[in-house]
Steps between C-alpha positions, in 0.01 A plus 500: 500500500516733823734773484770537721794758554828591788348561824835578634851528337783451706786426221639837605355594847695504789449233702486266138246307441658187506334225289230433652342157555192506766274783492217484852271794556471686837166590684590829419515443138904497467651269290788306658777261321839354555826580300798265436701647746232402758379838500112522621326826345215714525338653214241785567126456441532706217804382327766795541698423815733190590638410834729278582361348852681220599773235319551121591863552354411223244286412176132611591213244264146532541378678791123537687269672796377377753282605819568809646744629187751270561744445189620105452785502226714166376808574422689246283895600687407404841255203390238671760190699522546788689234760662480923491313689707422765272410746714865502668727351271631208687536137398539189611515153358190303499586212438810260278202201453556331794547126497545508127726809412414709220694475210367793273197622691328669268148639548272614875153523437340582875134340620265727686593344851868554415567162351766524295583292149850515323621308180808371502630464134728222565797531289468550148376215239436277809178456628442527826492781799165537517232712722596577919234602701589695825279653832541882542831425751670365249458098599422241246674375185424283161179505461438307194758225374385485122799571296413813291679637188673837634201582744467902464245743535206445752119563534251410790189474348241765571320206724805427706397139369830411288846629407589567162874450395681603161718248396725689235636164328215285432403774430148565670288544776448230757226543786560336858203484748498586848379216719223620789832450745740662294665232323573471157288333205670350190562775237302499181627718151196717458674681188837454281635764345694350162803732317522735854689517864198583772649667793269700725100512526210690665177454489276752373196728665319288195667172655673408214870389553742768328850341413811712466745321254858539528555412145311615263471800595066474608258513774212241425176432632384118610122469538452239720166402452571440119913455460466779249856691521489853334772746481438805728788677382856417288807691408699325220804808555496419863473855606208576659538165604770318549539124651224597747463288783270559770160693516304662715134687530407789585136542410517426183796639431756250414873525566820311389857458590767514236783269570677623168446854555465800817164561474143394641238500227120584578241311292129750471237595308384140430208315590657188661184339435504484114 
């Protein structure tokens, strides 16, 4: 297995690192995440400074980039995806799902034209929510009406062909084209994931599909050309990590949110293609 350890402890610092959920990497190489309080922070490049930048006053979930640095986070209090300009500090709400409102908006993940995908995870042990897809000002709402099994973490595939959608309860991965005018294809399973709770994904500089699982404590690795799911990494004292949620790349460096705990954990000196 890879071999991971704290990029940045904030059970002490001051501002607290306040379990983290989303983790997004800047341009700049900064790692950014949300807190419970709705706090949205700024870790350094290198791992030894936190900022607090901006709060939504709520419950910050997954958050994501998108063109010219701008932050998307869903925040679970308001039931609404709000956006932070990083370079100022300001926010605004995006967006509370328009004709369908959110009920536990979960996830952004951000296309290269600013396109912008958020799970909704419905409410818990119903199916349903499902997938919104919104233009860059904020217009649009559900995008797909498939009812999906706590829809969490997202993934646009390296193509831009497809979405890729965790759904923690099934529990598994569940793939949803995107049509050549932007509508939604029927979702197809593509991996399960028996004896675990999936929550966030990325895919890899390899392109294989990384999974953080809340429970156990694990990252894994989906190979999508096979099905073949290895584990990438696994803490059974949920330390190092602990209920991690989302992930994010940079490089090939790897990093996770702890939901359980006040740290970010960095995932390196692997070779993500064995």
């Amino acid at each position: 297995m890879a071999r991971g350890r704290v990029f940045h402890d904030g059970t002490l610092s001051d501002p607290r690192l306040d379990h983290p959920e989303g983790v997004a990497i800047h341009p700049d190489g900064s790692v950014w995440c949300g807190g419970e309080r709705g706090q949205i922070y700024r870790v350094s490049a290198d791992g030894t400074t936190l900022t607090e930048v901006a709060s939504t006053g709520g419950f910050v979930l997954g958050v994501g980039f998108g063109p010219a640095g701008r932050l998307y986070a869903c925040d679970l209090a308001h039931r609404a995806v709000f956006v932070v300009d990083t370079a100022t500090g300001a926010i605004e709400r995006f967006t509370d799902g328009g004709h369908r409102p959110f009920v536990a908006p979960n996830y952004p993940a951000v296309a290269a034209d600013g396109t912008v995908y958020v799970s909704d995870s419905n409410e818990q042990g119903v199916p349903g929510g499902g997938v919104y897809r919104f233009a860059p000002d904020g217009t649009g709402g559900l995008w797909t009406t498939e009812p999906l099994n706590f829809a969490n973490g997202l993934a646009l595939a390296p193509d831009g062909s497809s979405v890729y959608v965790v759904e923690s309860f099934r529990p598994g991965v569940s793939r949803i084209p995107i049509g050549a005018d932007g509508s939604a294809g029927p979702a197809t399973v593509v991996a399960t994931l028996p004896d675990t709770v999936p929550d966030g994904i990325a895919f890899g500089p390899d392109g294989g599909l990384y999974v953080g699982c809340y429970e156990p404590s694990q990252v894994l690795r989906i190979d999508l050309g096979t099905g073949a799911v290895t584990t990438v990494l696994a803490d059974p004292t949920a330390h190092l990590l602990c209920h991690p949620t989302n992930l994010a790349f940079r490089g090939t460096e790897l990093f996770t949110s702890n939901l359980g705990r006040w740290h970010l954990t960095i995932i390196e000196d692997w070779d993500p293609v064995t």
